[in-house]
C-alpha positions in Angstrom: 26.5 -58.5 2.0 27.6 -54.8 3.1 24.5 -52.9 2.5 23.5 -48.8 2.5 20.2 -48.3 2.2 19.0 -44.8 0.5 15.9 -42.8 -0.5 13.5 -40.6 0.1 11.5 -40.0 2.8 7.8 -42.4 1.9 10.1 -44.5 -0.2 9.7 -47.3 2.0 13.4 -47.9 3.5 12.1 -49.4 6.5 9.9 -51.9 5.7 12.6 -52.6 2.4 15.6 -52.7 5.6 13.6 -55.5 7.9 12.8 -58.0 4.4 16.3 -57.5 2.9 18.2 -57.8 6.1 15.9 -60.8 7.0 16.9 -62.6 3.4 20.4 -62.1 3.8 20.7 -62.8 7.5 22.6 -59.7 8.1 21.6 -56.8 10.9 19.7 -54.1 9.9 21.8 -51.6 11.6 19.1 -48.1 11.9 20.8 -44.8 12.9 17.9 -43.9 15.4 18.4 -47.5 16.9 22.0 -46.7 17.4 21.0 -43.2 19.1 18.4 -45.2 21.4 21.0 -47.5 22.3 23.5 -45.2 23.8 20.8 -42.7 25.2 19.6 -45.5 27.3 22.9 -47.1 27.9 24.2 -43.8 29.3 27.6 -43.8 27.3 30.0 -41.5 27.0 28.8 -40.8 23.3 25.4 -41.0 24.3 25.7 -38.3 26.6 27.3 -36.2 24.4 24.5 -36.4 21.6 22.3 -35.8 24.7 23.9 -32.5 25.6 23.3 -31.1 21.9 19.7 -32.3 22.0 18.6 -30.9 25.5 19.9 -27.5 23.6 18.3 -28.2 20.4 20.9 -28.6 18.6 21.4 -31.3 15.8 23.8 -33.9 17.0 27.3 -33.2 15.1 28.7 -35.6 12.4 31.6 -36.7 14.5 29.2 -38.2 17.1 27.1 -39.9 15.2 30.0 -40.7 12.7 31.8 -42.5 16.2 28.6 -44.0 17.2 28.0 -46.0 13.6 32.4 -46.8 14.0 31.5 -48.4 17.3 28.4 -50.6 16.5 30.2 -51.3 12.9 33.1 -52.7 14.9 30.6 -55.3 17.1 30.7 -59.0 16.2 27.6 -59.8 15.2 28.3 -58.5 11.9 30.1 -61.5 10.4 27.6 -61.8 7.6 27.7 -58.1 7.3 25.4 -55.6 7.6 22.2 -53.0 6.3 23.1 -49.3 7.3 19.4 -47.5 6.8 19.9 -44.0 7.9 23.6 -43.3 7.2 25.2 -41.7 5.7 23.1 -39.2 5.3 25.6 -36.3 3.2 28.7 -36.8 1.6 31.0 -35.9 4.8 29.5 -38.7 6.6 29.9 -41.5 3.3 33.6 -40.8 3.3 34.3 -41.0 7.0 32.2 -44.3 6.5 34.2 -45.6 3.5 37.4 -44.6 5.4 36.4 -47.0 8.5 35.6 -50.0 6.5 38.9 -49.8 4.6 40.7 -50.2 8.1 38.8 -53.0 8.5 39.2 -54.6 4.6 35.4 -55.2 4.7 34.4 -52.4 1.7 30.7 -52.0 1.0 28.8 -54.2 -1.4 26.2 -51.8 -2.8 24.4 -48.7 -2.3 21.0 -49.6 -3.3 18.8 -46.7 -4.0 14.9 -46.9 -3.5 13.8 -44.5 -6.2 9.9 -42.8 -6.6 8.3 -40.0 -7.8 7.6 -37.3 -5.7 4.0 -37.0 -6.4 3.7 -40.6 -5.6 5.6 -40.2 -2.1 3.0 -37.0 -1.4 0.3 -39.2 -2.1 1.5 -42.3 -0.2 2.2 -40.1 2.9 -0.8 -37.6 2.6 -3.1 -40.7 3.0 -1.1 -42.4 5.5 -3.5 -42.3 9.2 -2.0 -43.1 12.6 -3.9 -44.5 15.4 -4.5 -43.1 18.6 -4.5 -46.1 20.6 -1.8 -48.6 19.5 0.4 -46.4 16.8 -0.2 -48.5 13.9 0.0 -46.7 10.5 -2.9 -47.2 8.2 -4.3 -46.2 4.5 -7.4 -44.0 3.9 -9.1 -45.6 6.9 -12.0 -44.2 9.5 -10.9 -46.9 12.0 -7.8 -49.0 13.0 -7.7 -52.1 11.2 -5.6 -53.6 14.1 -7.5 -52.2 17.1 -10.5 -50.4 16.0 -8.9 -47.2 17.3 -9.7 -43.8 16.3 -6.9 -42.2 13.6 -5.5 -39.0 12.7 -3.2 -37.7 10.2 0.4 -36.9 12.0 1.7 -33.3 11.4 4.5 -34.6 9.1 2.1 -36.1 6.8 0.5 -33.2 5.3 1.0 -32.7 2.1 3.3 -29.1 3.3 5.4 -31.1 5.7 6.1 -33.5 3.0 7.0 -31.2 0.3 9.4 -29.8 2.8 11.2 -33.2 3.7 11.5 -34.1 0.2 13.2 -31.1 -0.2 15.3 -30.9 2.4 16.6 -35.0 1.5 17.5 -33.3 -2.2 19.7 -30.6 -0.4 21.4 -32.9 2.2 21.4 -36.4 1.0 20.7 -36.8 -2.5 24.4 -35.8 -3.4 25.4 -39.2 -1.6 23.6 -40.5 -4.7 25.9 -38.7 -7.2 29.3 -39.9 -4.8 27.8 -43.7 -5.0 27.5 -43.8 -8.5 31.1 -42.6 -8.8 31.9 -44.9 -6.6 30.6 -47.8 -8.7 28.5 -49.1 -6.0 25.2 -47.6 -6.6 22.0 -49.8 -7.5 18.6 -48.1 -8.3 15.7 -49.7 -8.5 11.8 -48.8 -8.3 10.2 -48.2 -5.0 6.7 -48.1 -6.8 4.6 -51.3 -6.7 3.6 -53.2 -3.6 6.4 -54.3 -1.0 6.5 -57.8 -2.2 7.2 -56.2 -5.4 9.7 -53.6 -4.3 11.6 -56.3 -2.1 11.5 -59.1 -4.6 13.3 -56.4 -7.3 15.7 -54.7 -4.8 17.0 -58.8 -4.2 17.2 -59.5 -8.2 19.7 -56.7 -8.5 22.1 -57.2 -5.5 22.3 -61.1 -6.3 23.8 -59.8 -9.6 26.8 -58.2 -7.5 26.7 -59.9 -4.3 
């Protein structure tokens, strides 16, 4: 199973990434965890990303686009693999598609977590972090985990939200549309609980797997 992973921001890709990867025993391959890796591994392409960000600047496509090639071409991917957090625009799916070909190993399926808007603004606007161990929690006074103290993190109020949703329909929602002519796109409901969510994203891809 060659899985990408898209949606919305508050759709629920990561927790979706860690069951799905888990039930197929493939990696779950997360663009941050890539960037982490080579940051802390002081590569040659983690240095480079690290010159852009000192300045500010958004890494470019072609470094992360050679960071994804590298870890993509690592052999633990025999099963094959959950991208979650790439591509991210249509420059990036077609540098993406381009490397797999080389390698005969073509994605499976693009599967698409899809919710409302209004729901995701509601799901994140009630979403409280604590202030002792980091856990996320749900219309809570306390930690559920620690007993901490929480707060709501500046990126979910409900303005920072409305912001990121739109910014993902500008940038990365026209992946959707290259997908779907593609032939490899599967959509399914993000709305429900994660046992839910998981147990219909699995339905679907067993039908093309």
């Amino acid at each position: 199973m060659r899985l990408v992973l898209v949606g919305p921001p508050g759709a629920g890709k990561g927790t979706q990434a860690q069951f799905l990867a888990a039930h197929y025993s493939i990696p779950h391959i997360a663009t941050g965890d890539i960037f982490r890796s080579n940051l802390k591994a002081g590569t040659s392409l983690g240095l480079e990303a690290k010159s852009f960000m000192d300045r500010g600047e958004l890494v470019p496509d072609s470094v992360t686009n050679e960071m994804v090639k590298t870890r993509l071409l690592q052999d633990d991917l025999g099963n094959g693999f959950l991208l979650d957090g790439f591509p991210r625009n249509v420059l990036q799916a077609e540098v993406l598609r381009a490397n797999l070909a080389e390698k005969l190993t073509p994605l499976t399926a693009v599967l698409e977590l899809s919710i409302d808007n209004d729901e995701i603004i509601t799901r994140l606007s009630s979403r409280r972090t604590c202030k002792e161990c980091g856990l996320p929690t749900v219309n809570k006074e306390k930690c559920p985990n620690c007993g901490g103290d929480v707060y709501q993190r500046e990126d979910d109020k409900v303005e920072v939200i409305s912001r990121r949703l739109e910014v993902y329909q500008e940038q990365t929602a026209p992946i959707i549309s290259f997908y779907r002519n593609e032939g490899l796109l599967i959509t399914v409901s993000a709305s429900g609980n994660v046992e839910e969510i998981t147990m219909r994203a699995i339905s679907a891809l067993n039908r093309v797997s």
